[in-house]
C-alpha positions in Angstrom: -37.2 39.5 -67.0 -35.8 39.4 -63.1 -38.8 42.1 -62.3 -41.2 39.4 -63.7 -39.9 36.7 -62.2 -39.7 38.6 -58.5 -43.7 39.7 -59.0 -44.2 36.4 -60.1 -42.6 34.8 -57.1 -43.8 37.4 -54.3 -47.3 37.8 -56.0 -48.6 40.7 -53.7 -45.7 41.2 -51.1 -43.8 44.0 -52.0 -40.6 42.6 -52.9 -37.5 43.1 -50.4 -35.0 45.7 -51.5 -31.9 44.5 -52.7 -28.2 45.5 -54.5 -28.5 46.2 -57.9 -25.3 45.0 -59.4 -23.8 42.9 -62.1 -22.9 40.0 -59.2 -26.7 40.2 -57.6 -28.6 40.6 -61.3 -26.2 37.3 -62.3 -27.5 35.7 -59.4 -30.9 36.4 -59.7 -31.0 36.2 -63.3 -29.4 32.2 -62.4 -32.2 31.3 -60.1 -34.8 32.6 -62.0 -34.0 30.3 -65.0 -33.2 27.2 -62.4 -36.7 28.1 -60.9 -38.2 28.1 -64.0 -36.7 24.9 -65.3 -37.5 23.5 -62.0 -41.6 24.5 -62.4 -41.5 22.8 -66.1 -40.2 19.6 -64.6 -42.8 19.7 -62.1 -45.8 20.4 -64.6 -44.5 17.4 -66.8 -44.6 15.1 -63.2 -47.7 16.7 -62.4 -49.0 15.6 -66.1 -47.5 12.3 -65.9 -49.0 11.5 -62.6 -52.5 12.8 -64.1 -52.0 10.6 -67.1 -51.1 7.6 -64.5 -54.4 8.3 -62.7 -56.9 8.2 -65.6 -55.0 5.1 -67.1 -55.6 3.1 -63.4 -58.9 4.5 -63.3 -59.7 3.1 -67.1 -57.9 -0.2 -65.2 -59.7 -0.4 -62.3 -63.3 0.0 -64.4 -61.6 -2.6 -67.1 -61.6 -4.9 -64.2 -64.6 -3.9 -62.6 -66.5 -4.6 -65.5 -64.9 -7.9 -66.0 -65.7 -9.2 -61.9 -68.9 -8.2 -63.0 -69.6 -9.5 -66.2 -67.3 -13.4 -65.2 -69.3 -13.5 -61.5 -71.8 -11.4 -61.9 -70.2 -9.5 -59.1 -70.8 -5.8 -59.0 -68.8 -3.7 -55.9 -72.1 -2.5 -54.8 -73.1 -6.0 -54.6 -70.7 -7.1 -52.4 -71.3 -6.8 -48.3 -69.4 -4.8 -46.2 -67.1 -7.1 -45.3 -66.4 -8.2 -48.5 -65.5 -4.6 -49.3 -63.4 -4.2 -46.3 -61.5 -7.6 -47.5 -61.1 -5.7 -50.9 -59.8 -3.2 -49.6 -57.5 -5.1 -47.5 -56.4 -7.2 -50.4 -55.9 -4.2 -52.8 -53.7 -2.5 -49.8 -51.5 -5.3 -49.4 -50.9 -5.5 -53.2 -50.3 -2.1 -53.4 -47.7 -2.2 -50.5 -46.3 -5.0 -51.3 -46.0 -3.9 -54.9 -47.6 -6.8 -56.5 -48.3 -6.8 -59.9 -51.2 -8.3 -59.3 -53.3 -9.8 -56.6 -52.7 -13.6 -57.1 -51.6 -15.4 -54.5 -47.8 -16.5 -56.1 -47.3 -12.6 -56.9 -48.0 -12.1 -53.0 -45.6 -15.2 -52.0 -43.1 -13.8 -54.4 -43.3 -10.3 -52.6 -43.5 -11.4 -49.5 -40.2 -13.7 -49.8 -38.1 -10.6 -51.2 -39.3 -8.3 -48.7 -38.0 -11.2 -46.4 -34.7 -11.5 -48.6 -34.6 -7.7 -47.9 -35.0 -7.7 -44.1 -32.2 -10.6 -44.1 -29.8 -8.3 -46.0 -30.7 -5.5 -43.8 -30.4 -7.2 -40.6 -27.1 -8.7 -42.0 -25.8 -5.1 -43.2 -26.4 -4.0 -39.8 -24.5 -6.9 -37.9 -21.9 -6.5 -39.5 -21.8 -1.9 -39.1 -22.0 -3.0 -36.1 -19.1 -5.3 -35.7 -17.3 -2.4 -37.6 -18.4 0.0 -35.1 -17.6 -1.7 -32.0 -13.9 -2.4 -34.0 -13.4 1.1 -34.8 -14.4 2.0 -31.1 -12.0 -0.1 -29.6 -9.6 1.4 -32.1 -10.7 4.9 -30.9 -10.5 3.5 -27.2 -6.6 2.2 -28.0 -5.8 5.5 -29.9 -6.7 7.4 -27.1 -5.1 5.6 -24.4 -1.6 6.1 -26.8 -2.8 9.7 -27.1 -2.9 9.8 -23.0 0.3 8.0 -22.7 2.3 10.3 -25.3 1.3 12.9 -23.5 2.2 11.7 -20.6 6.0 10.8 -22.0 5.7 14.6 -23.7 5.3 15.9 -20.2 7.9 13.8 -18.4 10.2 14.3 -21.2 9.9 18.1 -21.4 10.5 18.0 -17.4 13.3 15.9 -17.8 14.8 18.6 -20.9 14.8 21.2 -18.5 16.4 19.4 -16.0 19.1 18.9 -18.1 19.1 22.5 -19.3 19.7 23.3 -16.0 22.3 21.3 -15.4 23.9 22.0 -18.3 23.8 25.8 -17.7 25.1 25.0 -14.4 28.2 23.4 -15.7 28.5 25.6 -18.2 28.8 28.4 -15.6 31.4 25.8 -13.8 33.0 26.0 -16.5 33.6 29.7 -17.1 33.8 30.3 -13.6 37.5 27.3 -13.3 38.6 29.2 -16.8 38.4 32.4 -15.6 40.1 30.8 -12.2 42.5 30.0 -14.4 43.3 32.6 -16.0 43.4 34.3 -13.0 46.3 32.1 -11.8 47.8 31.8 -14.9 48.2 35.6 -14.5 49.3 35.9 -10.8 51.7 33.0 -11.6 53.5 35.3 -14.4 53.7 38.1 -12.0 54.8 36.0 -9.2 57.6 34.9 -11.7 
């Protein structure tokens, strides 16, 4: 079934060379059913869309007889700028996403793609405000981070500093006990 499915995929390339394994034949074996599953889901959308198609076509020549049998208007009739206004009409319902071509549906469309751009221009504002607030937070953060390194470095100096000192003493400190032990023993023999 994977042999079919490679042949079918690579057509006339010679397919590449691969691991023949439990692992790689699960894999394969995997995709091969996704792909296939993907490929029926695209025939049914590809059916759908053909089915669309004929039922706007069946629309559009509904309608077309209807101009023409109401106003004895045919599309052959008209001039070319009356097809070119059409057009134009038939365009802007289409991107406007009008369910019709009457003026009101146009208004109505044309006031919620307004409402839209409103809520846009608002959503942006206001990532914007956020932006520029978490900036200045970064900005603050950063300045902290600069300063606590700073107090790091000036601490750590001061640590050894003290280490040092603190060894120092510490040798003092051996140095008078064994002084003193010294005299503690020459006073016994002086005695």
């Amino acid at each position: 079934q994977i042999a079919l499915w490679l042949k079918k995929i690579y057509r006339n390339r010679p397919i590449p060379a691969f691991e023949v394994n439990k692992r790689t034949v699960d894999i394969l074996y995997d995709l091969a059913k996704r792909n296939e599953a993907r490929d029926m889901d695209v025939s049914l959308v590809i059916e759908d869309m053909k089915q669309k198609a004929t039922e706007y076509e069946a629309g559009a020549k509904y309608l077309q007889g209807h101009l023409a049998e109401s106003l004895a208007l045919s599309l052959s009739g008209l001039s070319s700028k009356g097809t070119s206004y059409l057009n134009v009409l038939v365009n802007s319902a289409m991107i406007l996403e009008t369910k019709d071509t009457s003026l009101v549906s146009f208004f109505c469309a044309i006031n919620d793609m307004t409402s839209e751009l409103y809520a846009t221009e608002s959503e942006n504002r206001k990532m914007e405000l956020e932006l520029t607030d978490r900036m200045k937070k970064l900005s603050e953060v950063l300045m902290l981070e600069k300063q606590i390194l700073e107090d790091l470095e000036k601490t750590e100096k001061y640590l050894e500093f003290r280490k040092a000192k603190t060894e120092y003493q510490s040798q003092r400190i051996k140095f008078l006990r064994d002084k003193s032990k010294d005299f503690k023993i020459r006073i016994k023999a002086a005695e």
